[in-house]
DRENTIMI-881140 format. One record per residue (C-alpha): residue number from 1; x, y, z. Coordinates in steps of 0.02 Angstrom, whole numbers, plus 32768, in hexadecimal, padded with zeros to 4 digits. Each point is the difference from the previous one (the first is absolute). Layout:
N
 num   px   py   pz
 NUM    X    Y    Z
...
***
This chain:
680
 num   px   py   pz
   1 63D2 E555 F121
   2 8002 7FDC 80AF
   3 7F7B 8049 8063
   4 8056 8090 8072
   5 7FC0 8016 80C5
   6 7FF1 80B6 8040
   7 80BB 802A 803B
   8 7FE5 7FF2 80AE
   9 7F90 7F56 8005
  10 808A 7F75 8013
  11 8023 7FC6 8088
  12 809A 802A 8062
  13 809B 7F91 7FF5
  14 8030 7FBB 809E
  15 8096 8065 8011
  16 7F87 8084 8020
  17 801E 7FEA 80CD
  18 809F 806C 7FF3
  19 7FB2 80A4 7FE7
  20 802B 8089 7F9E
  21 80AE 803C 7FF3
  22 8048 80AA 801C
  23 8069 7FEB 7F41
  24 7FFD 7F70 7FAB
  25 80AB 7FA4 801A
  26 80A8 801B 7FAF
  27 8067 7F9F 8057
  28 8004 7F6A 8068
  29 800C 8052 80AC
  30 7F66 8058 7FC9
  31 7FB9 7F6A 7FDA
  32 8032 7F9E 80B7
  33 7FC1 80A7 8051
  34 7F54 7FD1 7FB4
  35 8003 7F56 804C
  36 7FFE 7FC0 7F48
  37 8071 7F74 7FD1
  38 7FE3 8020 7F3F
  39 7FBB 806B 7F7E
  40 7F56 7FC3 7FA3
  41 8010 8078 7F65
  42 80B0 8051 7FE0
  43 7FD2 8092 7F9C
  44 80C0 804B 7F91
  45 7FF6 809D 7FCE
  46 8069 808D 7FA4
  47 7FD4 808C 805D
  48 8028 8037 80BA
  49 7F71 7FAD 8085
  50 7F83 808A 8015
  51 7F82 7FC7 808C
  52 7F6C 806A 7F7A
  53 7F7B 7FF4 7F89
  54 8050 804F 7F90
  55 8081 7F7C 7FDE
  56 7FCE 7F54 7FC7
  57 8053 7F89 8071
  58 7FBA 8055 8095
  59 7F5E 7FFE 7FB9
  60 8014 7F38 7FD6
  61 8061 7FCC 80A4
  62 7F7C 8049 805F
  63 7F74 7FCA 7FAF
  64 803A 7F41 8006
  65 8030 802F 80CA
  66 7F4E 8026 8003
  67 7FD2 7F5D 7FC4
  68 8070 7FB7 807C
  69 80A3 7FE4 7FAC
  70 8096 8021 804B
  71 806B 807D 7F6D
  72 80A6 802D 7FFB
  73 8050 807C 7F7B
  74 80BC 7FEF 7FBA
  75 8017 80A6 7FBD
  76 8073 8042 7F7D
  77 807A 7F5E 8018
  78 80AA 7FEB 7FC0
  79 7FD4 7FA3 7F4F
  80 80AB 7FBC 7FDE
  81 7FEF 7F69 806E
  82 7F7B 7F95 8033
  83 8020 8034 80D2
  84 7F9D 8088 8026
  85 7F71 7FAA 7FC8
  86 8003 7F81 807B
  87 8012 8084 8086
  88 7F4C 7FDF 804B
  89 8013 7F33 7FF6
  90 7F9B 7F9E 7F55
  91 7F3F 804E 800D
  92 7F89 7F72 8026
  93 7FA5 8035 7F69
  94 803A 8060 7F6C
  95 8088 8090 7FF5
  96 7F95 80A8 7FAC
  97 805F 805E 7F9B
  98 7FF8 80AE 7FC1
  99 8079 8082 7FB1
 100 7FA8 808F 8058
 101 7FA0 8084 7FFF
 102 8035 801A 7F35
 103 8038 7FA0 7F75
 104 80CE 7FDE 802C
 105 8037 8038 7F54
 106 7F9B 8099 8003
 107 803A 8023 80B5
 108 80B4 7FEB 7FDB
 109 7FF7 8058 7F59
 110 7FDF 809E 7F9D
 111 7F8F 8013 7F57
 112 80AF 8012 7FA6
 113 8046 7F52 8057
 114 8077 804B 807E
 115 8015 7FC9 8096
 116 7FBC 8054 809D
 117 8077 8026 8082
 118 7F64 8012 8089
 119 7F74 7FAF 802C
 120 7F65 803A 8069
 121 7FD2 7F4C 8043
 122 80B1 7FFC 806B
 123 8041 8036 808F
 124 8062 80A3 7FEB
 125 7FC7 7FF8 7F49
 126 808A 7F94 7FD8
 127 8000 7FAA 7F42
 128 8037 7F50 7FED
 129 7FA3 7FA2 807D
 130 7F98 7FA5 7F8A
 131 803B 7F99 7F54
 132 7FBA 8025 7F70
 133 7F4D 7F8F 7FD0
 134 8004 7FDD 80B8
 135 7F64 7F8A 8003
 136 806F 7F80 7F89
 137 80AD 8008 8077
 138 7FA3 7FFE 80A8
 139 7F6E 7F71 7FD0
 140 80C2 7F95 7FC3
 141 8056 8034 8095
 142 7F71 7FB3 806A
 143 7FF7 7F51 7FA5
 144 80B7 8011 8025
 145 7FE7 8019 80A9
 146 7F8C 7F91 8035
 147 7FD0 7F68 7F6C
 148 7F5A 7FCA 7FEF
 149 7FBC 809B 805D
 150 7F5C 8063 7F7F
 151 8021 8096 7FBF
 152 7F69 807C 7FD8
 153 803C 80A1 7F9D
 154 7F97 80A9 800C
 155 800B 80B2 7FFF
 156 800D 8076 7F70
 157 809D 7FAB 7FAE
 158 7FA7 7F67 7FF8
 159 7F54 804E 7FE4
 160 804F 805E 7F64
 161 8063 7F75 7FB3
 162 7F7C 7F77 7FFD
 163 7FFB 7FCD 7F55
 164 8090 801F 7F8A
 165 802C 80A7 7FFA
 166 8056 8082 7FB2
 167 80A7 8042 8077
 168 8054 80B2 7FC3
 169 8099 7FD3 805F
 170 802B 7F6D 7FB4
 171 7FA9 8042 7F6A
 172 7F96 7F51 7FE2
 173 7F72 7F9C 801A
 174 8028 7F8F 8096
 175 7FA2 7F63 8052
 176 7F78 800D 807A
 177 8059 801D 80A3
 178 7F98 7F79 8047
 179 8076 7F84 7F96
 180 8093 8065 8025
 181 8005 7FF3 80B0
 182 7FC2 7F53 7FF3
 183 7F7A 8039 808C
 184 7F73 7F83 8025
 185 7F76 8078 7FE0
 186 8005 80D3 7FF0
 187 7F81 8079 8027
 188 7FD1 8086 7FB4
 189 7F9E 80A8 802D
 190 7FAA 801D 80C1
 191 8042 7F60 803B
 192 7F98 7FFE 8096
 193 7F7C 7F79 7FC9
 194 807B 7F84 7FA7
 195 8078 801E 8092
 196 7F7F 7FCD 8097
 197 7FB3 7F7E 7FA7
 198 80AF 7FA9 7FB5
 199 8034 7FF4 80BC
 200 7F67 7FAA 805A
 201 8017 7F7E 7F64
 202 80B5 7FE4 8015
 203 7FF0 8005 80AD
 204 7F77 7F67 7FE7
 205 807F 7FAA 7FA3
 206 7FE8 8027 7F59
 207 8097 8027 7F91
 208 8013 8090 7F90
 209 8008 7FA9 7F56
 210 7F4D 7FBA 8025
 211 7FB1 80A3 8031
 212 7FDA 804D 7F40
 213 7F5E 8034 8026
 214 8018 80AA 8056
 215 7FD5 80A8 7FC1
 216 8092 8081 7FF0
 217 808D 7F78 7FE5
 218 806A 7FBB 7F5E
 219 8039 7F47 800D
 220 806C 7F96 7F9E
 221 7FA3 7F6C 7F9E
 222 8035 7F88 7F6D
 223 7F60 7FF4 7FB1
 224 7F4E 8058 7FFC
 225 7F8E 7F8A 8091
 226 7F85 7FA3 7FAC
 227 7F56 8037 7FFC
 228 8041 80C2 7FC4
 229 7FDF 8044 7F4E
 230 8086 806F 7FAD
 231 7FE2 80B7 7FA2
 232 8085 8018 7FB4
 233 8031 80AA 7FEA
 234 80D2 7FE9 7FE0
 235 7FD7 8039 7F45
 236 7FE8 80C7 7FA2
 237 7F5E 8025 7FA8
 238 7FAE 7F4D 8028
 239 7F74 7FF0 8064
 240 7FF9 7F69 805F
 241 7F6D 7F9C 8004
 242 7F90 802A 80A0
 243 7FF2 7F7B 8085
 244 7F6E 7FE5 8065
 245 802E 7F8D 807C
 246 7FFA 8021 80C4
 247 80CA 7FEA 7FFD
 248 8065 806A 7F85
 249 80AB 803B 7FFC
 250 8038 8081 7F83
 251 80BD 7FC8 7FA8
 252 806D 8089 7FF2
 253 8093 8012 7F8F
 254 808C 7F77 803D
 255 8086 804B 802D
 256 8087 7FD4 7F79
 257 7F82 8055 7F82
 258 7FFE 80A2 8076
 259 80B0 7FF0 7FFA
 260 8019 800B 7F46
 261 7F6C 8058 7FD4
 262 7FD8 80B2 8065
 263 7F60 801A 7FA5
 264 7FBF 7F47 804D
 265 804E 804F 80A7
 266 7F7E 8094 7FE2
 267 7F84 7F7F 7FF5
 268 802D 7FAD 8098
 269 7FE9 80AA 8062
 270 7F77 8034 7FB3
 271 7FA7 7F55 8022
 272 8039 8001 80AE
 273 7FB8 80A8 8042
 274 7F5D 7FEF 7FAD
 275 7FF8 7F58 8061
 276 801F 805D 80A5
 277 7F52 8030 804E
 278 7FE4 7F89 808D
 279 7F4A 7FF2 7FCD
 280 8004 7FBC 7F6B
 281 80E1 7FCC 7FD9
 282 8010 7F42 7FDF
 283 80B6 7FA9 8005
 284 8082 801A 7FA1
 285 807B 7F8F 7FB0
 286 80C3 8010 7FC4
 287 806C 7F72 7FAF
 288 80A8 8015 8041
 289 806E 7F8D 7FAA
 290 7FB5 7F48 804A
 291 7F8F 8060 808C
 292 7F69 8071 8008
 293 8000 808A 8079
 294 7F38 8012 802C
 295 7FBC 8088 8037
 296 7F78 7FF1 8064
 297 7F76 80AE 8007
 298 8030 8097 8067
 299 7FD3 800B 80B0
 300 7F4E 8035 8043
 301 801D 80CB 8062
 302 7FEF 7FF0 80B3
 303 7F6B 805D 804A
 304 800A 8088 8060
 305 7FE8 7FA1 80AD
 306 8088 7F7A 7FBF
 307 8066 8097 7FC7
 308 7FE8 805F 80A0
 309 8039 7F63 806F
 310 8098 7FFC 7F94
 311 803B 80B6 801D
 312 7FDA 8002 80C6
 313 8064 7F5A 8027
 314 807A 801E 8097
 315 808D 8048 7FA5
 316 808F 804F 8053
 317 7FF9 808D 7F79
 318 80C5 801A 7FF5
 319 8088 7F9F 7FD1
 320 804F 7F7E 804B
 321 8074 8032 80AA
 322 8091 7F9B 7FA6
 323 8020 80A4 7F8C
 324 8016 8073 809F
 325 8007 80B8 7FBA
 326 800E 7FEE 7F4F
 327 7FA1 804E 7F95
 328 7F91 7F9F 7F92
 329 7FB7 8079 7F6C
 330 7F6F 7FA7 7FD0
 331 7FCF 7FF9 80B8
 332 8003 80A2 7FFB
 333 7F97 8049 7F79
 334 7F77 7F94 8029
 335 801A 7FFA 80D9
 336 7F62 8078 800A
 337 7FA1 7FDA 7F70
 338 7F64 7F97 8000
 339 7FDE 7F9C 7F76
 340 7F42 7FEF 7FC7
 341 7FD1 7F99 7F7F
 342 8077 7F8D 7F88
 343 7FD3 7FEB 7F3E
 344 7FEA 8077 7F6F
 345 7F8A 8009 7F6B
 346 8058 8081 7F9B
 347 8066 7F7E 7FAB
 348 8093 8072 7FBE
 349 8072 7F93 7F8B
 350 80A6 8005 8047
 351 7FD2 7FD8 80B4
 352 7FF7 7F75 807A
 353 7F75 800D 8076
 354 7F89 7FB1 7F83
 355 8054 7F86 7FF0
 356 8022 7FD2 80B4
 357 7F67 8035 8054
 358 7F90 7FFF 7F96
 359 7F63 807B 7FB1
 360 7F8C 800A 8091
 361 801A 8075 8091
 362 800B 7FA8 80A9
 363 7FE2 8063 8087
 364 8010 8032 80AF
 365 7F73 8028 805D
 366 7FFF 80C1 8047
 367 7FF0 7FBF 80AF
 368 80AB 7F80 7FDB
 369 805B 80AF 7FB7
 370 7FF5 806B 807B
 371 8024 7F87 8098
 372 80A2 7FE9 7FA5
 373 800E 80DC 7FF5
 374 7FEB 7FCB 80C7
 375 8089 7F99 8006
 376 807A 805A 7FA1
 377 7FCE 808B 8071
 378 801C 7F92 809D
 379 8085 7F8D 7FD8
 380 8083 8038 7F77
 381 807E 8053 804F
 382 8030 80B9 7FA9
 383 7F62 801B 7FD2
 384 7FD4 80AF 8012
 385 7F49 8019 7FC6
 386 801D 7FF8 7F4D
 387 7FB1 7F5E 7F98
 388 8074 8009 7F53
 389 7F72 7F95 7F97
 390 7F61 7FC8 8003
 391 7FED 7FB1 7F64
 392 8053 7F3E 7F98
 393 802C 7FD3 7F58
 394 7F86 809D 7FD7
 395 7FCB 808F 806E
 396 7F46 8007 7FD0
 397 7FC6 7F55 7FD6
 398 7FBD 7FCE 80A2
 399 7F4F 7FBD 8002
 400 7FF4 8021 7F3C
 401 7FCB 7F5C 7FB1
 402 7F7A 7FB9 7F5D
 403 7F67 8035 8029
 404 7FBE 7F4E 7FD5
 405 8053 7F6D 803E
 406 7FCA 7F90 7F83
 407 804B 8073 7F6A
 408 8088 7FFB 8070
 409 802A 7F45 800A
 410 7FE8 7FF4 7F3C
 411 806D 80A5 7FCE
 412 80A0 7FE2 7F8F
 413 801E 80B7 8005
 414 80D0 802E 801E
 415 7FC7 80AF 804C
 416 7F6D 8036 8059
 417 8033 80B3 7FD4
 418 804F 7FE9 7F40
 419 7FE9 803A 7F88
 420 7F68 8049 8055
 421 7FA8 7FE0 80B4
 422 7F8F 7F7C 8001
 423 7F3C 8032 800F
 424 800D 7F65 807D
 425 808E 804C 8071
 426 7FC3 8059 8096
 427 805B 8091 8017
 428 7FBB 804C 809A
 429 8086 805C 8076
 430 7F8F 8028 8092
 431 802E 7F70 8065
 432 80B0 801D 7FFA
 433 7FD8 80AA 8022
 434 7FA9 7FD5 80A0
 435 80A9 7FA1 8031
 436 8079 8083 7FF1
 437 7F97 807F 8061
 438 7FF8 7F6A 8085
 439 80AC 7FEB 7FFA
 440 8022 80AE 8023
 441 7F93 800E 8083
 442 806A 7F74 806F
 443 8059 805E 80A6
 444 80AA 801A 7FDF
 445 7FF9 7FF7 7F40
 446 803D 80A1 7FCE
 447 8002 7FEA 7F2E
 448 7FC9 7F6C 7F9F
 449 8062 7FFC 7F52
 450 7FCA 7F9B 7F64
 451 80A4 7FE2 7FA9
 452 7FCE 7F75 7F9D
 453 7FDE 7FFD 7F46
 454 7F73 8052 7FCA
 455 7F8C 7FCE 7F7C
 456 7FD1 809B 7FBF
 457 7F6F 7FD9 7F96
 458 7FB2 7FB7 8073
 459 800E 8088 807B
 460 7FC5 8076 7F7B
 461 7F3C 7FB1 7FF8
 462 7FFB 8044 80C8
 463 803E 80B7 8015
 464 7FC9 7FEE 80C6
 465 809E 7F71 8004
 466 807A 807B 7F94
 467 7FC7 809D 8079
 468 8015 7F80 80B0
 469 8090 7FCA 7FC6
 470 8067 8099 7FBF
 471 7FA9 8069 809B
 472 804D 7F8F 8090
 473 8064 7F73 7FC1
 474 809B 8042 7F92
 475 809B 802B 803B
 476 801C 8085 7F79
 477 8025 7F8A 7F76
 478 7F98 7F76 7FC0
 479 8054 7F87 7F9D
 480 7F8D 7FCB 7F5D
 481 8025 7F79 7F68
 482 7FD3 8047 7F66
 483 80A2 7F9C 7FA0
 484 7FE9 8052 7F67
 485 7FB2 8085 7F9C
 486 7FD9 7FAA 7F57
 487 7F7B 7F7D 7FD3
 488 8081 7F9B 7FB7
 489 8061 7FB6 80AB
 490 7F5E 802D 8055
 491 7FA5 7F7B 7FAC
 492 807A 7F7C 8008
 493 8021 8029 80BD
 494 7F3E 7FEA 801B
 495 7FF6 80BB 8043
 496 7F8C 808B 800A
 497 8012 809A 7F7D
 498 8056 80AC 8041
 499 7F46 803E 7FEE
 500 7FD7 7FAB 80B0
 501 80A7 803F 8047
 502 7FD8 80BD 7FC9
 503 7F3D 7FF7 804D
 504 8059 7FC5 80A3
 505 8090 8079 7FFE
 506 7F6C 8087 7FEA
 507 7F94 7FB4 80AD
 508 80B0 7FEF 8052
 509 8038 80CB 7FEF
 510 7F54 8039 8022
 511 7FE8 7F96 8099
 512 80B5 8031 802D
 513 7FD3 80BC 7FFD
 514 7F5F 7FE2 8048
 515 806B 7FAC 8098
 516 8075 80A0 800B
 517 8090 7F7E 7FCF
 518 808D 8005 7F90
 519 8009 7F50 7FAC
 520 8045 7FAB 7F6D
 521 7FE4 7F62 7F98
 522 8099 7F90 7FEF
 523 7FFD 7FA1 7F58
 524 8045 7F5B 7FCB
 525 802F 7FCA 7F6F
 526 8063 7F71 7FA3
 527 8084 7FFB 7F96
 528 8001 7F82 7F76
 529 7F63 7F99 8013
 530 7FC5 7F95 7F61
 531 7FA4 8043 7F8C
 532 805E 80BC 8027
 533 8062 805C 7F64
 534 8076 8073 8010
 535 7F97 8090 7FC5
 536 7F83 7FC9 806A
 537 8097 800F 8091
 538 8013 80B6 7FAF
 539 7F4A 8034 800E
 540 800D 7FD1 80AA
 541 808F 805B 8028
 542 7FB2 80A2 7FAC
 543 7F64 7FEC 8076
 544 806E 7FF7 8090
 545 8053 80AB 7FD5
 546 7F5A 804B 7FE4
 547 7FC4 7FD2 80A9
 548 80A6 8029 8056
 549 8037 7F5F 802D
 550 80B3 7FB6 802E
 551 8014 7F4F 8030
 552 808E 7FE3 8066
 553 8017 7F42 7FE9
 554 7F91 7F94 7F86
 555 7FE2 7F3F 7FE7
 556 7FF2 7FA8 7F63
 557 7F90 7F84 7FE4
 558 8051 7F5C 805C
 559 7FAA 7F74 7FAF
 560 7FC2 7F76 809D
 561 7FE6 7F51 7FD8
 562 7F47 7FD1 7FC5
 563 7FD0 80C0 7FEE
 564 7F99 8025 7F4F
 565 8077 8083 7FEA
 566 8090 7F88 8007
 567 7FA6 7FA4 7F90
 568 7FF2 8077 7F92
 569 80B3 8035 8012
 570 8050 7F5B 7FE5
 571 7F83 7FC3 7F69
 572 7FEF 80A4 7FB0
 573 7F45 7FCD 7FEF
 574 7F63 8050 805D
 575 7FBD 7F84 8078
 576 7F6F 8082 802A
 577 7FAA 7FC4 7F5E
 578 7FD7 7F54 7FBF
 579 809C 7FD1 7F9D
 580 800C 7FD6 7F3E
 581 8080 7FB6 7F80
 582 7FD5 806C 7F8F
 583 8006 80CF 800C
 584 8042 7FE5 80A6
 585 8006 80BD 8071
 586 80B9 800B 800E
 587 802F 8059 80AB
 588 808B 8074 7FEB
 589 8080 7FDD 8099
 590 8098 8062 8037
 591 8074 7F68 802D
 592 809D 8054 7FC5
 593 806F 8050 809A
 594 801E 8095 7F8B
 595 7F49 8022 7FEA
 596 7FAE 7FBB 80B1
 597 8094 80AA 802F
 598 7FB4 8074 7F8A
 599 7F5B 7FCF 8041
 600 8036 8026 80C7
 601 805F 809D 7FB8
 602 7F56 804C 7FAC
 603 7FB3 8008 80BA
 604 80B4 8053 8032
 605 8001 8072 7F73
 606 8030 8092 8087
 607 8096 7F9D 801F
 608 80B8 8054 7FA6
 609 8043 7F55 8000
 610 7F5B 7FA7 7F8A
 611 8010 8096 7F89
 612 807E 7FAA 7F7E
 613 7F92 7F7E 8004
 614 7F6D 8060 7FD6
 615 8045 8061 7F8A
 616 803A 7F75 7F91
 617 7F52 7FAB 801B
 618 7FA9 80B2 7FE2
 619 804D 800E 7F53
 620 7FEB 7F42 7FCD
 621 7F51 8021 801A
 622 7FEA 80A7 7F97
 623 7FF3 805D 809B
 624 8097 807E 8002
 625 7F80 8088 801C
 626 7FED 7FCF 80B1
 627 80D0 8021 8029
 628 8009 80B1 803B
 629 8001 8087 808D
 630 7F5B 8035 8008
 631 7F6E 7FBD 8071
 632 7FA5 7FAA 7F53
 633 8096 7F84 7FDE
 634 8014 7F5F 8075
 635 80D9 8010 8021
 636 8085 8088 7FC5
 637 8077 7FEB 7F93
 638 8091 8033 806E
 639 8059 7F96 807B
 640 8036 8020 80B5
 641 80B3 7FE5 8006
 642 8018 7F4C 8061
 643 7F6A 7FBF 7FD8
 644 7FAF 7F68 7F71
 645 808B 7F9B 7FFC
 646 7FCE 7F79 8063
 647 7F72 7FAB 7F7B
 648 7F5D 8044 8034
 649 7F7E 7FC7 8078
 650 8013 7F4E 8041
 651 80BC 800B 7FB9
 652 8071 801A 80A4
 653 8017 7F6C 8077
 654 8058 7FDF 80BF
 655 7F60 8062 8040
 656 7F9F 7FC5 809A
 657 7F69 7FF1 7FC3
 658 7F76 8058 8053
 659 7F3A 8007 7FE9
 660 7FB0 803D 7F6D
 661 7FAA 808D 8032
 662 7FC2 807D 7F7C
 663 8024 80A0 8043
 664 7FD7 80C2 7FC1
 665 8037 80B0 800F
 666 7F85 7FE4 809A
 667 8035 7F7C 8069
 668 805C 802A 809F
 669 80BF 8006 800D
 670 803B 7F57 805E
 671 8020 8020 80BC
 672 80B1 8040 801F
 673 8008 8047 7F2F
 674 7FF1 809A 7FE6
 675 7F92 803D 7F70
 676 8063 8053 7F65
 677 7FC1 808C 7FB3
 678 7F41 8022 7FDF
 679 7F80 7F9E 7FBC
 680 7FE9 8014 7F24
***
């Protein structure tokens, strides 16, 4: 691989005489008003322009304006013709594309593949601005636009369908998206390094094809470069031959045998994530038909200073003046949050992050966090005193790292935390501990809030974190992933056992009490996830009557491209373990709309209109006993007039949908509703 500078050691492109500007351009006039006459780097997006580091293309446009290139954005453009995206003129280097902030289908889709009539990336959180697989129709509509023009793909839809992949709404394994969109290369995870780096070189004059060499990028190639050495790992229960050479590349399954075989597609995932850890991942290699996608290793994390630099470029921390007053949702959850760290360890089956940024924590130096608490304070308008998170992809994993770098750069652990924590993993919470009593402490902070996801296990080896954080930074509820109650799902969703959740619910009520505070734990859980049964679906159900919980909307598991649990969903195979011909663990999956509904309707089991399904489900399984009126059986046997006809959970449709939240008997009533009745 290339040999990466520090981000900030280029040197500036020439262009950097015009300054910074106040938003990147949309529009031409913007452009002319900048004395510019064209646009470097033309960055397409599917979300709304948000001038903040929470949303990539911000991040990206200003981190090549630092560099000196002159970045404009086309945002959310009309896809059925080729003419918004010439709105800024033909880009002097390469259109970037992204579909946003999330994966398009997952944005414009629920778990049971209806369509979403909102969408929090848009203006007035209006659905339909964006087509479905946007990377694919936006990287065309740009070749159509302007011929002979590069094309880099990134972002999480491109991140997440690198190699061939399994897709739940087309119910398939489809192409790497890097073929797809016929892109000239696609980058994958923190793009920052490959991004700076591939525009000095094209700016020197080099073309994309012959840059292969860069760390966090797939390209296209017809054959393996000479001088490499193949392991070849595309087969079950053979393995390959070692190679010692300085250059090796690792073969994956092609992908016409993922396509007709899932169990080689288990293989291919399996293969892919243990190759993931930037210290010690080599390349990767897919046949596609006549081509071979190649994979080059993941990124190296930023550190801190890098990361720092990143976060306090001058945004204009709000969206773009072209929306006026409309509301923007996503702008508005996270307007006066600070983000501190990117990356998680924990690994859990079914999500992303891993995937996309990686294992290792990168973070934010204390000084860089609360100069941005100073910001928000002085600059966002609205703000009122109140920080809503301090926290990223998990609330307490800043600073928490190997203790050893070297075991570090040679792990091929999946989890840090599963199935137990690792005697390597420092868990100490007493600098983050430090940081939220600083935080506090700013004039004109009023409350600092940690709404992000909590890793409870970890928070469990320091009670001083549980007792800081339940005494002065939870707004009455605290919102905690447990996903299931029974080893089997836990296991194949990589999680913790309910024994860590009940030591933590224990520190959490006595610190609570201790703080003269009345406070309450908000589980989540999901419905459907390989590996679940449906008596495991009724075990769970029986623990959430015990402990008095009603969820008031649920999500089933929603299965993202190049997850293990989507591996695991579509091959039926457990990609967690090394896989065999032979005596092969068979993962049990609820595919079936019927079931994936009884599943949702066993975490609604209060609900009159789930109880016909349950009932039928209760005495298929032997379990009649539990229909009846007293507090010992899970749903009565009468009916409420008016109510169960409509299917079950997950059964009635023309609903906007709204955001799972998993609420209880103790969640407030929404502003403006009044409350019915008392609390059970």
């Amino acid at each position: 691989m290339a040999k990466q500078p520090a981000l900030f050691t280029h040197r500036p492109y020439w262009a950097k005489r015009f300054g910074v500007a106040p938003f990147l351009p949309m529009s031409r006039a913007e452009m002319e008003a900048l004395g510019w006459d064209s646009c470097d780097v033309i960055i397409v997006t599917g979300d709304a322009y948000i001038d903040h580091p929470s949303f990539g293309m911000a991040i990206i446009g200003r981190l090549l304006e630092s560099h000196g290139f002159r970045v404009g954005i086309i945002a959310q453009p009309d896809w059925t013709s080729a003419e918004a995206f010439r709105a800024l003129g033909e880009p002097n280097l390469y259109f970037g594309v992204t579909g946003g902030n999330m994966d398009s289908m997952v944005n414009r889709y629920t778990a049971d593949r209806r369509l979403r009539h909102n969408d929090s990336y848009t203006p007035d959180d209006e659905g339909g601005k964006r087509p479905d697989r946007a990377v694919t129709v936006y990287a065309q509509r740009c070749r159509e636009a302007f011929r002979g023009v590069p094309v880099i793909v990134g972002g999480i839809e491109a991140s997440l369908r690198r190699i061939a992949h399994f897709d739940y709404w087309s119910d398939k394994v489809r192409r790497s998206v890097l073929l797809d969109s016929k892109a000239d290369l696609l980058i994958y995870g923190n793009a920052e390094r490959a991004i700076v780096d591939l525009t000095h070189r094209i700016a020197r004059g080099e073309k994309p094809a012959e840059i292969t060499d860069l760390r966090g990028t797939a390209v296209a190639r017809s054959t393996v470069p000479e001088g490499w050495e193949e392991e070849d790992w595309s087969a079950i229960g053979e393995t390959p031959v070692k190679t010692k050479g300085e250059q090796v590349v690792v073969r994956l399954p092609s992908y016409d045998q993922v396509l007709a075989d899932p169990a080689l597609y288990a293989q291919a995932s399996r293969t892919l994530h243990l190759e993931s850890n930037p210290g010690n991942a080599r390349p990767l290699i897919q046949r596609h038909g006549n081509r071979e996608v190649w994979l080059n290793p993941p990124p190296i994390p930023l550190e801190t200073a890098e990361l720092d630099r990143v976060y306090e470029m001058p945004y204009a921390r709000g969206p773009h003046p072209s929306y006026g007053n409309k509301r923007i949702p996503a702008w508005e959850m996270i307007r006066f949050s600070v983000n501190i760290m990117r990356g998680c360890f924990g690994g859990c089956s079914f999500c992303s992050i891993t995937e996309h940024e990686g294992r290792i924590i990168q973070n934010r130096s204390e000084d860089s966090i609360l100069r941005e608490v100073e910001a928000i304070r002085d600059k966002t308008d609205g703000f009122t005193g109140i920080i809503s998170d301090l926290g990223g992809p998990t609330a307490n994993m800043w600073r928490l790292a190997c203790k050893d770098k070297q075991t570090e750069s040679v792990c091929r652990r999946l989890s840090c935390v599963f199935p137990g924590i690792c005697k390597n993993l420092n868990t100490d919470h007493e600098p983050l501990i430090r940081l939220y009593r600083k935080a506090r402490a700013i004039a004109g902070v009023k409350r600092v809030f940690v709404a992000s996801g909590l890793r409870y296990d970890l928070a469990v080896r320091s009670p001083a974190y549980v007792k800081e954080l339940v005494s002065h930074h939870v707004g009455g509820y605290l919102k905690i992933a447990p996903e299931h109650t029974e080893d089997g799902p836990l296991s194949k969703m990589m999680k913790p056992g309910l024994e860590s959740y009940d030591r933590f619910k224990a520190l959490f009520d006595k610190y609570s009490k201790a703080a003269g505070k009345e406070q309450y734990l908000i589980p989540y859980f999901i419905a459907a996830h390989p590996g679940t049964s449906d008596k495991d679906m009724l075990h769970l159900a029986l623990w959430l009557k015990r402990n008095g919980y009603r969820a008031d909307q649920v999500q089933a598991f929603l299965p993202s491209p190049m997850s293990l649990a989507s591996a695991m969903y579509h091959s039926e195979r457990n990609p967690l373990k090394p896989l065999h011909l032979e005596n092969a663990e068979i993962v049990s999956t609820a595919k079936g709309l019927k079931q994936r509904r009884l599943h949702k309707a066993f975490l609604r089991y209060h609900d009159a209109e789930n109880w016909p399904l349950l009932r039928d489900a209760l005495k298929k399984m032997g379990r009649a006993d539990l229909i009846g009126p007293s507090k010992t059986h899970l749903i009565p046997a009468w009916q409420p007039k008016g109510t169960g006809q409509g299917g079950g959970e997950g059964a009635r449709t023309g609903r906007k949908h709204k955001e799972q939240i998993f609420k209880t008997q103790h969640s407030r009533p929404e502003k403006g509703r009044k409350r019915r009745g008392k609390p059970r």
